[in-house]
Residue frames relative to the residue before (quaternion, step in Angstrom):
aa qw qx qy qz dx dy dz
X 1.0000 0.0000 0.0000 0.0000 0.00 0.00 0.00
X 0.6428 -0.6109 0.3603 0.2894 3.53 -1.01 0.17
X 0.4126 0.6888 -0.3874 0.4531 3.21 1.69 -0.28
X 0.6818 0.4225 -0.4377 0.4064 3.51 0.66 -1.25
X 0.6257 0.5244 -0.3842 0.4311 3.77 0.70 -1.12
X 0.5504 0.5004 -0.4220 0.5182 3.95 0.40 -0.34
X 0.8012 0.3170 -0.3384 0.3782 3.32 -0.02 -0.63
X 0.4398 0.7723 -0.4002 0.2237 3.82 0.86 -0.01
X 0.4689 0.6198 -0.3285 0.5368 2.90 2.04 -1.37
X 0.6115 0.4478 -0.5489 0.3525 4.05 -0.12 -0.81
X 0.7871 0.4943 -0.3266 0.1715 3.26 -0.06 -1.15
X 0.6124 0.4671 -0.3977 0.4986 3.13 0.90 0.14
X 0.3531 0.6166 -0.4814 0.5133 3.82 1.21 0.19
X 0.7013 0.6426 -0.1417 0.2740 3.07 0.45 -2.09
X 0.8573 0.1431 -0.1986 0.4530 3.10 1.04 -0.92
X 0.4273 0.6099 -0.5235 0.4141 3.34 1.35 0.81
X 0.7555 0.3653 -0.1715 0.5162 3.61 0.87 -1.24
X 0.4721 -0.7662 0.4066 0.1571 3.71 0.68 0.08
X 0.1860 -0.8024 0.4933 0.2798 3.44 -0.88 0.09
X 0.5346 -0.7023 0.4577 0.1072 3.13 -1.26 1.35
X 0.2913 -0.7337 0.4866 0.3743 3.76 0.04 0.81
X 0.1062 0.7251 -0.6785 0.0520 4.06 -0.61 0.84
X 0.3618 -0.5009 0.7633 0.1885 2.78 -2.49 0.36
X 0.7359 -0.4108 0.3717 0.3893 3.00 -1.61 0.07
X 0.6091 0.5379 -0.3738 0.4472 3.74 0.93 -0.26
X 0.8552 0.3119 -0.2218 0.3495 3.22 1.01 -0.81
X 0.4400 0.5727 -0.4754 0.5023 3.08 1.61 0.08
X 0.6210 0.5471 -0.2929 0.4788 4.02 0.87 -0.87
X 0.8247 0.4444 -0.1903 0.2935 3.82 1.01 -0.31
X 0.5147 0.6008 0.1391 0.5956 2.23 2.17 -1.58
X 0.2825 0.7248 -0.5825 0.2356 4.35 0.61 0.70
X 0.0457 -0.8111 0.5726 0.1100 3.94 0.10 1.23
X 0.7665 0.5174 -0.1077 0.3649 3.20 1.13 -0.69
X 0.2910 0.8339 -0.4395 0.1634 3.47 2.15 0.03
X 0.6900 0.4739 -0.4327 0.3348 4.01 0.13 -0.40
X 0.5885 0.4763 -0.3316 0.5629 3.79 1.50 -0.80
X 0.6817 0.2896 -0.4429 0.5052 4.11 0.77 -0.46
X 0.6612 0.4151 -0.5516 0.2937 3.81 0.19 -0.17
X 0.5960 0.6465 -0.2385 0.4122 3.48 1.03 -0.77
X 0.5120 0.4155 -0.3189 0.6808 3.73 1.40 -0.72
X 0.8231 0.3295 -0.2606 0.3823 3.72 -0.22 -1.18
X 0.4565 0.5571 -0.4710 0.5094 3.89 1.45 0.72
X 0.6664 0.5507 -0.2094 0.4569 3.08 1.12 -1.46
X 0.7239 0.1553 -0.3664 0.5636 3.69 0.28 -0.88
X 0.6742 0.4090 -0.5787 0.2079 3.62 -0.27 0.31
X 0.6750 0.3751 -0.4417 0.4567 3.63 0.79 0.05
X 0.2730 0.5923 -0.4936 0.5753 3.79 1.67 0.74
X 0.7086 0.3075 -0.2177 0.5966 4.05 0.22 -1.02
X 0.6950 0.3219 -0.4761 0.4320 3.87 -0.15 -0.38
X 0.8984 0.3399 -0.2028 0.1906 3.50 0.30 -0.96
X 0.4710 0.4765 -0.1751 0.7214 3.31 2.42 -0.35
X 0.8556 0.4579 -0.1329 0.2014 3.09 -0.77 -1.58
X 0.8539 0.0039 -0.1756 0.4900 3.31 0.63 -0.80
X 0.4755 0.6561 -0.5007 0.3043 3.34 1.18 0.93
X 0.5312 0.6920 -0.1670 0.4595 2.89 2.17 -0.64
X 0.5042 0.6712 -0.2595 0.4774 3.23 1.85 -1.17
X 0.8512 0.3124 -0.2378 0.3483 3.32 0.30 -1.91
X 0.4663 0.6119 -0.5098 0.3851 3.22 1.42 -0.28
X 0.7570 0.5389 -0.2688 0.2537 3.57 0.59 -0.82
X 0.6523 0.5075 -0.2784 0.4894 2.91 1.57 -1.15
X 0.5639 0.5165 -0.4008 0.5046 3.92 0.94 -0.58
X 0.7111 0.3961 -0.3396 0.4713 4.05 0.69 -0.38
X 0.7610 0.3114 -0.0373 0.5680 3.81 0.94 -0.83
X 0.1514 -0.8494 0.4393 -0.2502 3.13 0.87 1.60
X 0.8732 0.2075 0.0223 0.4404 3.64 -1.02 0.38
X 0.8464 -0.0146 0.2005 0.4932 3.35 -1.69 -1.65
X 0.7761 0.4799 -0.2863 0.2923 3.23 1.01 -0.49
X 0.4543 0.6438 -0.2040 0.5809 3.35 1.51 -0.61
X 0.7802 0.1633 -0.2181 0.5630 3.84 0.56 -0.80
X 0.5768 0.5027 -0.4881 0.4200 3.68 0.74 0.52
X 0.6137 0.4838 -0.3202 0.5356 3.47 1.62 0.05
X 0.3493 0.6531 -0.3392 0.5800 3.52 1.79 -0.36
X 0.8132 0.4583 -0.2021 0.2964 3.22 -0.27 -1.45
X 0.5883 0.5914 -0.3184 0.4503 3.53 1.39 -1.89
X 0.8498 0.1467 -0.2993 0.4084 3.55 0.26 -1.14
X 0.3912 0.6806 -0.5457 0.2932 3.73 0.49 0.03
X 0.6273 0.6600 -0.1823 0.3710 3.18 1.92 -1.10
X 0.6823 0.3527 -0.1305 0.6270 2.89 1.26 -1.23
X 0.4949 0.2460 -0.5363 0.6379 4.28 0.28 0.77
X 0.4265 0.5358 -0.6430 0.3429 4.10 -0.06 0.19
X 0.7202 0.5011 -0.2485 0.4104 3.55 1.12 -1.12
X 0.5945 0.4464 -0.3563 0.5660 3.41 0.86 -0.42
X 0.6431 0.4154 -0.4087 0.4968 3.97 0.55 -0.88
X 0.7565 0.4559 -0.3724 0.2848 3.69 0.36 0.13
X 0.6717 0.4226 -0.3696 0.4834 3.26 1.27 -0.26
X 0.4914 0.5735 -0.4171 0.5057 3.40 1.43 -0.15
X 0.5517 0.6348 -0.3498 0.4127 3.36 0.86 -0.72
X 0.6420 0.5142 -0.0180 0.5684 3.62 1.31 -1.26
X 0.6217 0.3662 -0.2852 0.6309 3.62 1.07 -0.61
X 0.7974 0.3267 -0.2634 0.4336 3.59 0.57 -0.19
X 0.4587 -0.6068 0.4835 0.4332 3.83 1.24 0.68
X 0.5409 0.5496 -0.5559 0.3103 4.10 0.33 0.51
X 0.0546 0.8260 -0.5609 0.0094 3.53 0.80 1.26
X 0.6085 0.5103 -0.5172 0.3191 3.79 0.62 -0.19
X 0.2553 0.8417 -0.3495 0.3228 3.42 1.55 -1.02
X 0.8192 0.5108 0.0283 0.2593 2.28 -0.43 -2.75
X 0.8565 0.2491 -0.2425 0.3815 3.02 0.86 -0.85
X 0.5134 0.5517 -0.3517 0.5553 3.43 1.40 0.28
X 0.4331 0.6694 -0.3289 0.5062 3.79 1.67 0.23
X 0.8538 0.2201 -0.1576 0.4447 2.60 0.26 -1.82
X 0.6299 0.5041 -0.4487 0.3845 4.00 0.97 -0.33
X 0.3024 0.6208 -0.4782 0.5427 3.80 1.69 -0.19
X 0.6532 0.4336 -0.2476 0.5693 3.89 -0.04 -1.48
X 0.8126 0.4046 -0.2681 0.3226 3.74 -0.49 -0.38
X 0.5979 0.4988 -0.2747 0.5641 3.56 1.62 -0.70
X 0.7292 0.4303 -0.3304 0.4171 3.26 0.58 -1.43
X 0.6982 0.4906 -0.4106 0.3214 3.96 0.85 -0.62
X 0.5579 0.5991 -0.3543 0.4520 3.40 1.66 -0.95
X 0.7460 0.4936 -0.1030 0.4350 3.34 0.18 -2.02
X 0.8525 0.3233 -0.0985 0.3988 2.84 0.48 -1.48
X 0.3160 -0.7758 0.4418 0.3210 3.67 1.09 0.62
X 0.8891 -0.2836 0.0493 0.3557 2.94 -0.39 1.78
X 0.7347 -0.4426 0.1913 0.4772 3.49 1.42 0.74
X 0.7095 0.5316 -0.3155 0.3383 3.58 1.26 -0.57
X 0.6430 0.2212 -0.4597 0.5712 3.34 1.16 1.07
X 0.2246 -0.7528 0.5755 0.2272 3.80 -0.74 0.57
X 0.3438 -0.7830 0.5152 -0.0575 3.35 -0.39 1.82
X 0.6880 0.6299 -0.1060 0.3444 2.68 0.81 -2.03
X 0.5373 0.5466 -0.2817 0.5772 4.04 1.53 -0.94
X 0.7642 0.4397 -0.2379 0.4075 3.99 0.78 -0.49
X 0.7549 0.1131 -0.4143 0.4957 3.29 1.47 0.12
X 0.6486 -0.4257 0.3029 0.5534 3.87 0.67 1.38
X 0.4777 0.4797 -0.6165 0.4019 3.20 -0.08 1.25
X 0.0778 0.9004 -0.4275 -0.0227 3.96 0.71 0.75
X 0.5598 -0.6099 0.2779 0.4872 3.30 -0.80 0.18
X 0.1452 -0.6503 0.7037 0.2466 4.26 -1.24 -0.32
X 0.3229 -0.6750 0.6548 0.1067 3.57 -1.45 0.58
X 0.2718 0.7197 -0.5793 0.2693 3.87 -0.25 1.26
X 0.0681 0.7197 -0.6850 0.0902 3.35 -0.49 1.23
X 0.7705 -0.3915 0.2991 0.4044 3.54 -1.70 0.86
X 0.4138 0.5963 -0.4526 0.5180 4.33 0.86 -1.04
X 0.7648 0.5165 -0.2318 0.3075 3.44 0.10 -1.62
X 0.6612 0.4786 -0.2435 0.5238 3.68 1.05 -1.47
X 0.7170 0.4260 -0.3265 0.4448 3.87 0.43 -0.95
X 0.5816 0.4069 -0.5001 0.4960 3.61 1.04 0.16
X 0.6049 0.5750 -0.3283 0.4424 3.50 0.84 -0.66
X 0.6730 0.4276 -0.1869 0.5738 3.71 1.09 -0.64
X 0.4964 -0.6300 0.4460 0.3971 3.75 1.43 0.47
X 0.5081 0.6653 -0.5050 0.2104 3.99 0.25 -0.06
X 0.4471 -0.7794 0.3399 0.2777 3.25 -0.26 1.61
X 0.0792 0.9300 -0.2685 -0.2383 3.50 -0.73 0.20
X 0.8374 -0.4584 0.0523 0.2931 2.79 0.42 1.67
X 0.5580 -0.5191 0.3632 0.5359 3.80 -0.92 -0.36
X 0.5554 -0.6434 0.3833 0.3615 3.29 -1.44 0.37
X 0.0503 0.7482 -0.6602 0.0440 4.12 -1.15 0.23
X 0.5911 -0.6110 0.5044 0.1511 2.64 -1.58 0.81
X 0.2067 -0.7611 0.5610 0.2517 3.78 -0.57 0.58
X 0.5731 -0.3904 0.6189 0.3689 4.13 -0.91 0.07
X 0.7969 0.0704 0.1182 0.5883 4.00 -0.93 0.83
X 0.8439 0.2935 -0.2280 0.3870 3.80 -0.28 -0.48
X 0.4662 -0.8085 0.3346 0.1302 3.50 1.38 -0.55
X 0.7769 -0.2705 0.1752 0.5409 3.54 -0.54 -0.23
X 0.3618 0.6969 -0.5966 0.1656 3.70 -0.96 0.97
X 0.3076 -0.5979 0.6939 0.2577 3.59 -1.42 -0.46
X 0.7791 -0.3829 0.3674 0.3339 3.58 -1.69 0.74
X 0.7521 0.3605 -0.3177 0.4510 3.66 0.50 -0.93
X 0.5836 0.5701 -0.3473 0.4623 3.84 1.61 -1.23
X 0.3514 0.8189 -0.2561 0.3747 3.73 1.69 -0.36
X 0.7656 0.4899 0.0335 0.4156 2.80 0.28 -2.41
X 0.7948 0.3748 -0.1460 0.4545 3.25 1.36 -1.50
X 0.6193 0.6172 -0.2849 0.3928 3.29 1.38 0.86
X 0.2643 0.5547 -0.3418 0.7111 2.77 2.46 -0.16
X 0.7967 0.2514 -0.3630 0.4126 3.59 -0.44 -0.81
X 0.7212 0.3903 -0.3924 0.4166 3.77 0.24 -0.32
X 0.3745 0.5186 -0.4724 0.6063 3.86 1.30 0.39
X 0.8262 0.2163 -0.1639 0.4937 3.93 -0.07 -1.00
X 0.6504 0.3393 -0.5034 0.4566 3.62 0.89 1.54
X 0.4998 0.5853 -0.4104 0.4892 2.90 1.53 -0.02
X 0.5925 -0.6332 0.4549 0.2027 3.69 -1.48 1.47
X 0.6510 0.5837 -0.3461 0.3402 3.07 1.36 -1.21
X 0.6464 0.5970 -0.4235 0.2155 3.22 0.72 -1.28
X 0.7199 0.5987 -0.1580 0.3135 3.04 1.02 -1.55
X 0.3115 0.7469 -0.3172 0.4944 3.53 2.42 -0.19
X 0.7448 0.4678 -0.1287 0.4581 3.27 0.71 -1.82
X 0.6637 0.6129 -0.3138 0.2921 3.59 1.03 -1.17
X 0.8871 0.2928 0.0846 0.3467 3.15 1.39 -1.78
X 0.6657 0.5873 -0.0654 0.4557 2.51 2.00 -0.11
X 0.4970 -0.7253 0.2123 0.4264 3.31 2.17 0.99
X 0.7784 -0.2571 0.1329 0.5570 3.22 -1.01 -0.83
X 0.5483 0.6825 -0.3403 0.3433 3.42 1.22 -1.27
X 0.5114 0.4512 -0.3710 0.6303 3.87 1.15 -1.43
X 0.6633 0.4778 -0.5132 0.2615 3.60 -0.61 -1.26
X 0.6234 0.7017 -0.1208 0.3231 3.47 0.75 -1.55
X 0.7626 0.4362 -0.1033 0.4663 3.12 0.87 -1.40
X 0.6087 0.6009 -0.2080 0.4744 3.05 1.16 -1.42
X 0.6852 0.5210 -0.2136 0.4620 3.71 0.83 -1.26
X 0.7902 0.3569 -0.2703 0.4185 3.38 1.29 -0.41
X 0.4645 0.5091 -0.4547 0.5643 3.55 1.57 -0.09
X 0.6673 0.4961 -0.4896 0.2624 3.50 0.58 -0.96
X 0.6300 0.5647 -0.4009 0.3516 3.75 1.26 -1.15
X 0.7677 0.4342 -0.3098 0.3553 3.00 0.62 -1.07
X 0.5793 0.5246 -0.4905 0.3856 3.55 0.81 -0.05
X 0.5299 0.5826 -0.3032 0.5366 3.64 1.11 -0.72
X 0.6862 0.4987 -0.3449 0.4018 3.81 0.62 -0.59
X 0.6673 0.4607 -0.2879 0.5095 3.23 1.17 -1.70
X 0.5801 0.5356 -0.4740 0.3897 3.96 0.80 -0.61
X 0.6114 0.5889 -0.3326 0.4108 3.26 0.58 -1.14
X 0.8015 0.4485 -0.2527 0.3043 3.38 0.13 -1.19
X 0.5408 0.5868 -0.3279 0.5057 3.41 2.03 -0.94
X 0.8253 0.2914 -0.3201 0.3627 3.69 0.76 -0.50
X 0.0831 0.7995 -0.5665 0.1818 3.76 1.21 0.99
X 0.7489 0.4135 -0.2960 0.4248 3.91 0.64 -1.21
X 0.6782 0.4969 -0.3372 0.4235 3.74 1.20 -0.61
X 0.5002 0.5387 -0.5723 0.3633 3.71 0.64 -0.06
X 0.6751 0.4281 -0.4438 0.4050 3.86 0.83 -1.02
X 0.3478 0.6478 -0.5512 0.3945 3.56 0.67 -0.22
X 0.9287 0.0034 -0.1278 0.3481 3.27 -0.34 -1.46
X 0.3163 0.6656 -0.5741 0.3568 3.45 1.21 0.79
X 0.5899 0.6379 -0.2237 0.4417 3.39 1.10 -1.23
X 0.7942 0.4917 -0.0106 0.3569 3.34 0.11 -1.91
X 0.6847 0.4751 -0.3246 0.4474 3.52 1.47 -1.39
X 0.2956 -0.7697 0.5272 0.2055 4.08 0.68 0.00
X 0.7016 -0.4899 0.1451 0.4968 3.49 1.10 1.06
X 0.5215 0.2686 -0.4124 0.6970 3.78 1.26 0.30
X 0.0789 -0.6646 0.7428 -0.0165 3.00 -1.01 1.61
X 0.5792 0.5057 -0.4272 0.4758 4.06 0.92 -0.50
X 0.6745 0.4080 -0.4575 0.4115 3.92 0.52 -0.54
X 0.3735 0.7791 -0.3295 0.3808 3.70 1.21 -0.97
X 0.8674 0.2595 -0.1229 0.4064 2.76 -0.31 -1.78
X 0.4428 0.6470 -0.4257 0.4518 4.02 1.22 -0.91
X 0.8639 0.3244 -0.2225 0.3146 3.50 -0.06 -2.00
X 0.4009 0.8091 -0.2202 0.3690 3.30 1.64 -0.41
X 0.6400 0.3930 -0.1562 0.6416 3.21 0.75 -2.07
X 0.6978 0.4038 -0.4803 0.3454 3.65 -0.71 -1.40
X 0.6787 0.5286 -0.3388 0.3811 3.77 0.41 -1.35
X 0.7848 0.3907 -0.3426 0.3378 3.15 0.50 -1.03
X 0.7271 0.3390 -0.2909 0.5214 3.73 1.17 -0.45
X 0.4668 0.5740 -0.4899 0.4611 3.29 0.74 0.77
X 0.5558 0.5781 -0.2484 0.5433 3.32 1.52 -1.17
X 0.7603 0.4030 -0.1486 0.4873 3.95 0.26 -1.33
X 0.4655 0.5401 -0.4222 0.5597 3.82 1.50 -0.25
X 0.9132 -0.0102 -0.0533 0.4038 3.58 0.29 -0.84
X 0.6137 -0.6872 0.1906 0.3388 3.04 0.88 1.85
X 0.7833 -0.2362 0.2179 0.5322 3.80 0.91 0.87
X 0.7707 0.4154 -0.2562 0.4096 3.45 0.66 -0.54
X 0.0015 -0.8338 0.5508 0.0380 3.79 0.99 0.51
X 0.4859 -0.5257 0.6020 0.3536 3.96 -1.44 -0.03
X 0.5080 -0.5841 0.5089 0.3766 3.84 -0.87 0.69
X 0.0465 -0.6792 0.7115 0.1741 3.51 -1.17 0.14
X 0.3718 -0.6420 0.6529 0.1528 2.94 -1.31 0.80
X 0.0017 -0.8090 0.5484 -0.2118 3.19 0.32 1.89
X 0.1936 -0.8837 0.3620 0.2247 3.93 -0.49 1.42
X 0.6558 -0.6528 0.2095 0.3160 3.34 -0.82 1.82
X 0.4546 0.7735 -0.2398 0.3707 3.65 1.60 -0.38
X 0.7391 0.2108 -0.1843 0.6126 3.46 1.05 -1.30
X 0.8156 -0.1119 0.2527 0.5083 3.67 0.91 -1.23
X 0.2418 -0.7915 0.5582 0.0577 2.90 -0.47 2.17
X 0.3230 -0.8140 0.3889 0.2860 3.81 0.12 0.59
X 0.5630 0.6831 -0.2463 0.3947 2.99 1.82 -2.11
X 0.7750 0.3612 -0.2573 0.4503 3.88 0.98 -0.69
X 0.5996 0.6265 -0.2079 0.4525 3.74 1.21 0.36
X 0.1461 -0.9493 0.2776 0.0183 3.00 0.55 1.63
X 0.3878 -0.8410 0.2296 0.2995 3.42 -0.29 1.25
X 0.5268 -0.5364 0.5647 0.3405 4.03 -0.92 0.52
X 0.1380 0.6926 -0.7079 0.0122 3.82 -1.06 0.72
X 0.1918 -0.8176 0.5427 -0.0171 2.56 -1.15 1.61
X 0.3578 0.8413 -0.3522 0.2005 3.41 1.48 0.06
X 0.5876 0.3199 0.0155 0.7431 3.29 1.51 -1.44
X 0.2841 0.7528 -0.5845 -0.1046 3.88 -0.69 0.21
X 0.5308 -0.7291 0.3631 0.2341 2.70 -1.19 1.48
X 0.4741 -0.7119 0.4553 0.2472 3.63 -1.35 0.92
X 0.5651 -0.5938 0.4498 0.3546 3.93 -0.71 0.81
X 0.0323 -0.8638 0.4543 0.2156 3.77 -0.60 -0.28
């Protein structure tokens, strides 16, 4: 997909500004970059007010129901592949294999993913994307920033988007497959970006609600938590984080793994 090729530009940031070894305290204390993330997170929100989720509701009001979660389901299928070699990059070989036979039902049974079968006989989904392994492999990751289009992340959450581009089947649709691949690819990619979009209609009020008029600190203490949380499978280390700048324990995280569908 083209996402992976967007991100190439970072890396050459990356290796001018460096990564800072951080925890979750300092990445939560510690915003060197805050004018380039408010300025990105201005930018993709009038991207999402003025594209994205007009484009969404258009979709969700046309792709209704059985349909809508049979498009859910297709690509949930296809990141099953990426959650399995991560699975494998992270010594979670029992996982892995309850991943990848998850992946195999839903494509058989489930015609090609667009019914998840595989969730009815305990074979549920897991959410592990490369971001996820390089915390697991200790790779520091840096301060947070906003990416253009991509949104909240840090240098290593970067790195681990290049690698979830080069597990993704699609990409590789677009790579080899001339203009025709190029084509195709560009259109599964929208539409996967649409159906996401549309799954996360009930969570913006969340943090419209929740963000108590700092919606940029919100969303910061949010993200880190939440992939700090999904780095170590729920069981983070406490930080002794000082209630003054940022009580975390009261800052509920955003999952975006599953998103829930308006009704």
């Amino acid at each position: 997909m083209a996402r992976g090729l967007l991100l190439v530009s970072f890396i050459a940031i990356m290796m001018v500004t460096g990564c800072a070894t951080t925890t979750l305290k300092y990445a939560l204390q510690n915003d060197p970059w805050q004018r380039w993330n408010q300025n990105m997170q201005s930018f993709n929100d009038g991207l999402d007010k003025h594209i994205l989720k007009p484009v969404a509701n258009g979709y969700f009001d046309v792709a209704k129901g059985a349909v809508d979660d049979g498009v859910t389901h297709f690509f949930s299928n296809i990141n099953d592949i990426g959650v399995f070699i991560n699975d494998i990059l992270q010594f979670k070989l029992l996982q892995g294999s309850k991943d990848i036979s998850r992946f195999m039902v839903n494509t058989t049974v489930g015609f090609v993913g667009v019914f998840d079968v595989a969730s009815k006989i305990d074979l549920p989904k897991h959410n592990e994307d490369f971001g996820q392994t390089l915390g697991v492999w200790q790779l520091p990751s840096g301060p947070y920033w906003v990416l253009p289009f991509f949104g909240p992340s840090t240098p290593r959450e970067t790195l681990g988007l290049i690698g979830d581009a080069l597990m993704d089947p699609i990409s590789y649709v677009s790579i080899f497959g001339g203009f025709t691949g190029t084509g195709i690819s560009a259109g599964v990619s929208a539409l996967d970006v649409t159906d996401h979009r549309a799954g996360l209609m009930n969570q913006e009020n969340i943090v419209d609600e929740a963000s108590n008029g700092d919606r940029y600190e919100f969303i910061k203490s949010s993200y880190l938590q939440h992939r700090e949380y999904l780095i170590y499978d729920g069981n983070p280390p406490d930080e002794d984080i000082d209630e003054d700048t940022h009580n975390t324990s009261k800052i509920p995280s955003v999952d975006s793994s599953v998103p829930p569908k308006p009704q």
